[in-house]
C-alpha positions, 0 to 999 in steps of 0.5 A, a space after each residue: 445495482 450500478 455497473 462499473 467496469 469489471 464490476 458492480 456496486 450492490 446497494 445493501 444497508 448497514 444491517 446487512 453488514 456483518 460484524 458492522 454493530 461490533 466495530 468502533 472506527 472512532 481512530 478513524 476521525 484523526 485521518 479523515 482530518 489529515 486528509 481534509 487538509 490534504 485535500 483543501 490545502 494542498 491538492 485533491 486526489 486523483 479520481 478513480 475510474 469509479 468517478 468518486 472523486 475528493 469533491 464527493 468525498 469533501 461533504 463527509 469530511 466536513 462532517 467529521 471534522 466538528 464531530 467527536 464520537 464519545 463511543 464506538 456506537 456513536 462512531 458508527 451512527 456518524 457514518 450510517 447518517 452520513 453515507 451509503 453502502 455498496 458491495 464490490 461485486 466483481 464481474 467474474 463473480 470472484 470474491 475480494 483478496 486481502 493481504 497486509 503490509 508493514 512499515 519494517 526498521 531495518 539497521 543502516 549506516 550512513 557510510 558504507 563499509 564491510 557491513 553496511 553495502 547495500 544502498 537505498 537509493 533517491 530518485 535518480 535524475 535520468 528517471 521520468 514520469 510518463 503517461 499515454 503522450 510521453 511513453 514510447 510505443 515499444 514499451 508497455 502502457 503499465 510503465 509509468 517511469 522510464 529513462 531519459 537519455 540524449 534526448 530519448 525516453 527507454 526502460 529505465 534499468 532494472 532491479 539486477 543492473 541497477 544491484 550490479 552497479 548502474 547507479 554508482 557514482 551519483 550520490 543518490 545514497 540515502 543509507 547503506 543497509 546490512 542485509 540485501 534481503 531486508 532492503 528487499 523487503 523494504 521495497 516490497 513494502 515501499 516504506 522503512 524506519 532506518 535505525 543508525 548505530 547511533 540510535 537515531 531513528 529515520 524514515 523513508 517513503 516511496 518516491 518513484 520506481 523503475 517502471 519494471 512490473 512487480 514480480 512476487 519471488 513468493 509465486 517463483 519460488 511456488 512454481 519451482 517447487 521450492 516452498 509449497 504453495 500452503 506455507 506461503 509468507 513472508 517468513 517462510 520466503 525469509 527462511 528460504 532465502 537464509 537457507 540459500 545465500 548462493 541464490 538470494 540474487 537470482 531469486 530476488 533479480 526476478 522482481 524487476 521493479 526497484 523502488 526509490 526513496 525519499 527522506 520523510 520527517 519523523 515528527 512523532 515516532 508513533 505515528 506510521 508512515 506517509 503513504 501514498 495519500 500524504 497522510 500517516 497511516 493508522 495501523 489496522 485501519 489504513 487499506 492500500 487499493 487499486 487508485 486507478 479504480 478507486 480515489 484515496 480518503 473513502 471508507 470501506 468496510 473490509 469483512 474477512 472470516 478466515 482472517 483471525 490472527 489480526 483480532 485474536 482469533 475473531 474473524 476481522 470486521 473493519 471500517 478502513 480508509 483507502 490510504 495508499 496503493 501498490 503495484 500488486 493491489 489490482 482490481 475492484 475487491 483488492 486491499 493490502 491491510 497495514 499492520 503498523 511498524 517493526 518487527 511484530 507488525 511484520 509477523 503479523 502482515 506476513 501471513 494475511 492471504 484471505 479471501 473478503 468481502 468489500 464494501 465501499 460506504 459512498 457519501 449520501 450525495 454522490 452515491 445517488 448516482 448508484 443506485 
């Protein structure tokens, strides 16, 4: 067992993982490539506080770019040779959490009017990144954006300023949407399909955030006893919303984080977005993870037995790659699953809050030094 800050790695073999002999991670190899190329041809990831690091991860990928699996089994067989697995134990001794997210399509315009109101903003020009040398000391070290004015660096405006008008005036509009709620949603997520009156079809993806933390509106609307704390999801939050127009903005003000987009080509509309690690996501195989533990392009096996309704009522045993982060993605056993695109993969997302185990499968070389 090595130990890494909050948590450990338990070396355990593959026998040992259930529900491994039944998964056939062949989609997997298509990824692996794109990340591949990322990572030579434009820049390696950043590496987590683990200290596995894209040079660890490069041997493995090298692998599977000459490699084909004609079948699940030889799938498999390709990552038994080529890596090592390692249970997440966290130091608390609580076990992994497992939510899900999805790609909406939501309906804009490129113009606003009394249908289409609410805009999806670029990245302003008044926005800077921050880190430990640049962030004043009155603000928080988990504000990695803030606003640059005369000179002076403060907290950037927040979800309720920049809704009441902040950013007026700029351009910075990419599309107007017809639902505040769905736009909301849209934040959440961090990515969209806009879909024009005309019928064309574009894309969006994260570009940068106000810097505010992420408040979940779900755990509010628990606390004040408006939705019981066992019908929890994404529709009932919908619902409830629906059902109190007079409250949608104090509700959804209580998030004070706001996302900015940018703009992404949609060269094959099969394909999902471009997350974080700059490669499109594979529905049911891409994991968002905490990156400031853990370093994109590794595989984990993520092992649920409440969660079902992702695999038709058997309990969900998958080999991933950690693609992407998010704001609420904290900690060492922590993963957000990505369903796909639309309105089915939505239904789907909403309602995963499972417990799970994690695995993280370490290249032969590189995990040496944990065992």
């Amino acid at each position: 067992m090595s130990d890494a800050a909050g948590f450990a790695l338990q070396a355990v073999s593959f026998d040992a993982l259930e529900g491994w002999g039944d998964d056939d991670p062949s989609g997997l190899f298509e990824v692996m490539a794109n990340c591949r190329r990322h990572i030579t041809e434009i820049k390696p990831y950043r590496t987590g506080s683990l200290g596995l690091s894209s040079a660890d991860l490069l041997p493995l990928l090298e692998q599977a770019a000459s490699f084909r699996p004609a079948s699940g089994r030889q799938a498999r067989a390709f990552f038994e040779k080529h890596c090592r697995p390692f249970r997440i134990v966290p130091a608390d001794g609580a076990g992994g959490f497992v939510t899900a997210f999805y790609e909406p399509e939501i309906e804009v315009s490129e113009r606003r009017d009394e249908t289409f109101r609410f805009p999806v903003y670029r990245r302003p020009e008044d926005l800077v990144d921050l880190d430990d040398q640049t962030r004043p000391p009155d603000l928080d070290g988990s504000y990695m954006f803030g606003r640059l004015r005369d000179g002076l660096v403060d907290a950037y405006p927040d979800r309720r300023d920049i809704d009441q008008g902040y950013l007026d005036g700029r351009g910075l509009e990419i599309a107007w949407a017809k639902s505040k709620v769905d736009l909301f949603f849209v934040h959440v997520q961090g990515a969209a399909r806009l879909r024009y009156p005309d019928g064309r079809i574009g894309r969006i993806t994260y570009a940068a955030k106000a810097g505010h933390p992420f408040s979940a509106i779900g755990k509010l609307l628990i606390d004040r006893g408006d939705i019981d704390r066992t019908n929890i999801s994404m529709q009932s939050i919908r619902a409830w919303l629906a059902a109190h127009p007079d409250r949608v903005d104090e509700v959804l003000w209580h998030n004070r984080s706001y996302i900015f987009f940018r703009e992404a080509p949609v060269d094959d509309p099969d394909s999902g977005p471009i997350a974080a690690a700059k490669v499109p996501l594979l529905a049911g195989r891409s994991l968002a993870v905490d990156r400031l533990i853990h370093t994109f392009g590794f595989p984990f096996f993520i092992r649920s037995e409440t969660l079902t309704h992702l695999d038709g009522g058997t309990p969900f045993r998958r080999l991933m790659l950690a693609l992407d982060t998010g704001s609420a993605i904290v900690g060492p056993a922590r993963g957000d699953i990505f369903t796909g695109s639309g309105d089915a993969a939505g239904e789907l997302a909403g309602t995963v809050r499972n417990d799970a185990d994690f695995v993280i499968l370490i290249p032969n070389a590189a995990a040496a030094r944990f065992l």
